[in-house]
N, C-alpha and C positions, 0 to 999 in steps of 0.2 A: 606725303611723308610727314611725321608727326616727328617734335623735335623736341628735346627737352631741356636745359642749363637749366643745373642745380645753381643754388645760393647767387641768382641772379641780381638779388638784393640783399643784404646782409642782415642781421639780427636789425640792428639800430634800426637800418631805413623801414626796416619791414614794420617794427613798433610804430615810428612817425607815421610812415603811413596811414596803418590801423587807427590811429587815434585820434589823427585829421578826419579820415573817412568818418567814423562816429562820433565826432563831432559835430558835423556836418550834414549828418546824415536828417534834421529836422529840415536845415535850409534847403537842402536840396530837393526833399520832395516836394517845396512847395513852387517849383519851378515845371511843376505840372507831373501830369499823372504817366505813366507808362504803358505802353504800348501793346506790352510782353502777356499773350496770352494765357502762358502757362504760369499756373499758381494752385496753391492745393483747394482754392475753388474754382470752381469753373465759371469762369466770366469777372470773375472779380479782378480787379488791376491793382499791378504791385507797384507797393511805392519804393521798394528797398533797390531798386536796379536804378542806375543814376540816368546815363545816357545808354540808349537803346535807338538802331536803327529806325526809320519814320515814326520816332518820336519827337513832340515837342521839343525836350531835350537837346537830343541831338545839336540841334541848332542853335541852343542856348551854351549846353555847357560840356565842356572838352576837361577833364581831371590835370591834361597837361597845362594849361592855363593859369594854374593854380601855383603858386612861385613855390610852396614848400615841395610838392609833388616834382614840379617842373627841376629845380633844383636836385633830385634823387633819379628821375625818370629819364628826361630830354637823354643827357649826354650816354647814359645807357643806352635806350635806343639808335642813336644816333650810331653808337660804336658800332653796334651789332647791324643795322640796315641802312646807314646814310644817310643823304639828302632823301625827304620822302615826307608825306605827309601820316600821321598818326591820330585816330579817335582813339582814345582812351576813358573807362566809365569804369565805375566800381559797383561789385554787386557786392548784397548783403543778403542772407538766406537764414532766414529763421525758420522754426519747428515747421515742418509741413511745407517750405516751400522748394522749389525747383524750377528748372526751365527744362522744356519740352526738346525729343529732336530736333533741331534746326542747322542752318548754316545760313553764311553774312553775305554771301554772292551766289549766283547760282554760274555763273559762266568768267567770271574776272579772274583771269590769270596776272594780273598787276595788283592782287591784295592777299597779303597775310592776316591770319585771325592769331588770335591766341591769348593766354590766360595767366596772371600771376599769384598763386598761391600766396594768399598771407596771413590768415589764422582760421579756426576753428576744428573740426573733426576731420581729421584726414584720412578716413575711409570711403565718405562721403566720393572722393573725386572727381573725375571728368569723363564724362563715357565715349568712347565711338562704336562704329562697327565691329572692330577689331580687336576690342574689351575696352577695360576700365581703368583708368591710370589713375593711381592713388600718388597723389604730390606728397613734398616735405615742403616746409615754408620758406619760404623764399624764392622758389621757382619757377619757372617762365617755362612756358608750355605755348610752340607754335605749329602750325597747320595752314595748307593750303586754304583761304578762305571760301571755298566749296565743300569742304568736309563736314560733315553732318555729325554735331556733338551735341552733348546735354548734357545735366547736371540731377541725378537722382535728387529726390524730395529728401530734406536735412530731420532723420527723426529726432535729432538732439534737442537741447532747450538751449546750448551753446551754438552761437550764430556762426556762419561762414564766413566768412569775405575772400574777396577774391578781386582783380582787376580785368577787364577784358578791353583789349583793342584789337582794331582793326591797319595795316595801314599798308598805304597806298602807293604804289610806287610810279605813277599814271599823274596825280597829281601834287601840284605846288600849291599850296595856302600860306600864307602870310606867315599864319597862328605858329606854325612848327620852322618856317625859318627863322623865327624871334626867336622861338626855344633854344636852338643852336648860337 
């Protein structure tokens, strides 16, 4: 079941966001390369995805971590799913790029996926099986983390962004009972 809260984050946070995210967005890629198959070349690796599954990343860097994030984000999640653990990563999708069908578990009934709209063309959206959900910004968008989503290729010259996480209801990390 696919779930949606509009104005999850509000105008303000949504801006801070955006402008954390690309600001950061040099530092971050050089916390190594991405993982993420799918790009508008074939084989080539995107640097615009922060944290991605058996990435590098991953393991390095969590967007909750980050006190201006943390401070907008945490107690949000928190309301909405509890004690839990959360990866959180920011994509960035310029002219040509996209991510491929995929899903974050293939059997974990203890993980939510999902997605926070927070600028660029909002036709663009989110796909599943079952069509195509075109967001407003500021919106949170969740799914069983076995649901098979993607992201059409951005024909714009204006970039996406977007946040995705993953979280866990299975386990405890440290990292997010700090957040709370």
């Amino acid at each position: 079941m696919i779930q949606t809260i509009n104005n999850w984050v509000n105008e303000e946070e949504r801006k801070t966001l955006v402008d954390f995210i690309l600001s950061n967005d040099e530092k971050n890629k050089k916390l190594g390369p991405d993982q993420l198959l799918s790009t508008s070349q074939p084989g080539e690796l995107r640097s615009s995805t922060y944290m991605l599954k058996d990435s590098g990343r991953w393991k390095e860097f969590n967007f909750l971590s980050e006190p201006i994030v943390n401070k907008i984000l945490a107690p949000k999640f928190f309301s909405l799913v509890g004690e839990s653990y959360v990866t959180l990563w920011a994509n960035i999708f310029r002219k040509g790029e996209y991510i491929a069908p995929h899903h974050h578990h293939k059997e974990n009934k203890y993980t939510v996926s999902g997605n926070i709209f927070l600028s660029g063309p909002k036709d663009i959206g989110i796909c599943f099986a079952c069509g195509k959900r075109e967001l407003e910004y500021g919106t949170l968008l969740y799914f069983p983390a076995t649901t098979i989503h993607w992201v059409d290729e951005n024909p714009y010259d204006e970039v996406r962004i977007s946040m995705g996480f993953d979280v866990h209801f299975n386990k405890r990390k440290n990292v997010m009972k700090a957040a709370w």
